[in-house]
Structures are given as structure tokens and as C-alpha cells.
Residue, then its C-alpha position, 0 to 999 in steps of 0.5 A: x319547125x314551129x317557125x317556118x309554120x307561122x312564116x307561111x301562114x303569114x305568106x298566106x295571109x298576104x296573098x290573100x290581102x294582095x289577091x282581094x286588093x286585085x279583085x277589088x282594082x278589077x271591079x273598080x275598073x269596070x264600074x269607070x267602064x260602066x261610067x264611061x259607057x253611060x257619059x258616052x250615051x249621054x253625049x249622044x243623047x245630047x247631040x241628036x237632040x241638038x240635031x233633031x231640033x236643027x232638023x226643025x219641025x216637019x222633017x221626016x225621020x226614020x225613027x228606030x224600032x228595036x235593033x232591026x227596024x225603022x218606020x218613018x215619022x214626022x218631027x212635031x214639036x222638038x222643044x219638048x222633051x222627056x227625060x227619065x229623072x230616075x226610078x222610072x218616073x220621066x218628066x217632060x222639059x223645054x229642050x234648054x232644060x233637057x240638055x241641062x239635065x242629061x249635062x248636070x248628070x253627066x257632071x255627077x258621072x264624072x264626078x263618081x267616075x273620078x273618086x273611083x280613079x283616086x280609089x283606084x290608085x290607092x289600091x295601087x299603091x297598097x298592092x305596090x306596099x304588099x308586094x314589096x313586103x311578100x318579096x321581103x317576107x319571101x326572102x326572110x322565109x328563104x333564109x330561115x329555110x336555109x339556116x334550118x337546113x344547116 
């Protein structure tokens, strides 16, 4: 009785660490999501750049005001950009070096992006090793239970 006692408490316990692994695979898939999210407004950042600076100066644009309204206004100088460098604090750059940044973080995204697709798959591997072992432990405990019972 003692045993079958410890056996479920281990079962317990590997359900535990199989749920944590879980919940831990969940969050790193919405942290890529995330990343994806912030790659994706990067590009686009980039390319109306590109398209505002093909534009050239003098061209009237309907620039957003919130999500519902737009007013018009008048490209002056498109060479000069400001960009957040983090921490609230922007810094205005030549259009090159704006590019160049919002590039160079992309390249960090995605660098972050991939570390947490490698942790991710180990997860998966630990979830596969723990699931192979509750099905052993789980067959083990049957069998324990069967020969008590005789």
C-alpha cells in the first residue's frame, strides 16, 4: 500500500514537471509572436520611409491622427529622421542611418527570436523524454496494481 502510495506521488510529480514544461513552451511562443509582431512594424516602418522619401519633398500626404483621423500636411525634409533608441530617448538621423538602425534591430529580433525557437524546441524534446517516461511509470504502476490485487 505503502508502494502504490509513492508510485502516485511520483506520477504526480511528472505531471507537474510535464504541465510546467507546457506552460513554459506557451509563453515562448508568445514572446516569437511578440517578436514577429515587432519585425513585421519594423519593415513597414522602413518601407514608408522608403516610400516617403520617394515621395520627395513638397508632397502632400494625409498624415494619421489616432486610429480615426487624418489631416493633411506637406513633406518638408524627409532626409532627417527620428528614431526611439530606447528608454524614451529619440535621436534624429540622416535617412541611411535610420534605416540602418530600425535594420540593426531587427537583426537583434531576430536574433532573440531564434534562441527562443532553439529553447523551444528543447522543451519539446524534454516534454517528448517525460512523456515517454509517465507512459512507462504509468504502465509500471498498472502492474503493480494488478499484482496487489491478486
Amino acid at each position: 500500500m505503502a508502494e502504490l502510495k509513492k508510485e502516485e506521488k511520483k506520477m504526480a510529480e511528472l505531471n507537474r514537471e510535464l504541465r510546467s514544461y507546457i506552460t513554459q513552451i506557451e509563453t515562448l511562443r508568445v514572446n516569437i509572436s511578440n517578436i514577429d509582431s515587432l519585425v513585421a512594424e519594423y519593415r513597414t516602418t522602413i518601407t514608408t520611409l522608403q516610400n516617403l522619401k520617394d515621395l520627395g519633398k513638397d508632397k502632400e500626404i494625409l498624415l494619421p491622427v489616432g486610429r480615426i483621423a487624418q489631416v493633411n500636411a506637406k513633406l518638408e525634409d524627409v532626409n532627417r529622421v527620428i528614431v526611439n533608441i530606447g528608454s524614451n530617448i529619440s535621436v534624429e538621423l540622416t535617412f541611411d542611418e535610420a534605416v540602418k538602425q530600425i535594420e540593426k534591430e531587427i537583426a537583434s529580433l531576430l536574433l532573440l527570436r531564434q534562441a527562443l525557437e532553439k529553447a523551444m524546441v528543447d522543451l519539446y524534446g524534454k516534454v517528448e523524454e517525460l512523456t515517454q517516461r509517465i507512459r512507462e511509470h504509468g504502465r509500471e504502476e498498472a502492474e503493480e496494481k494488478s499484482k496487489s490485487r491478486k
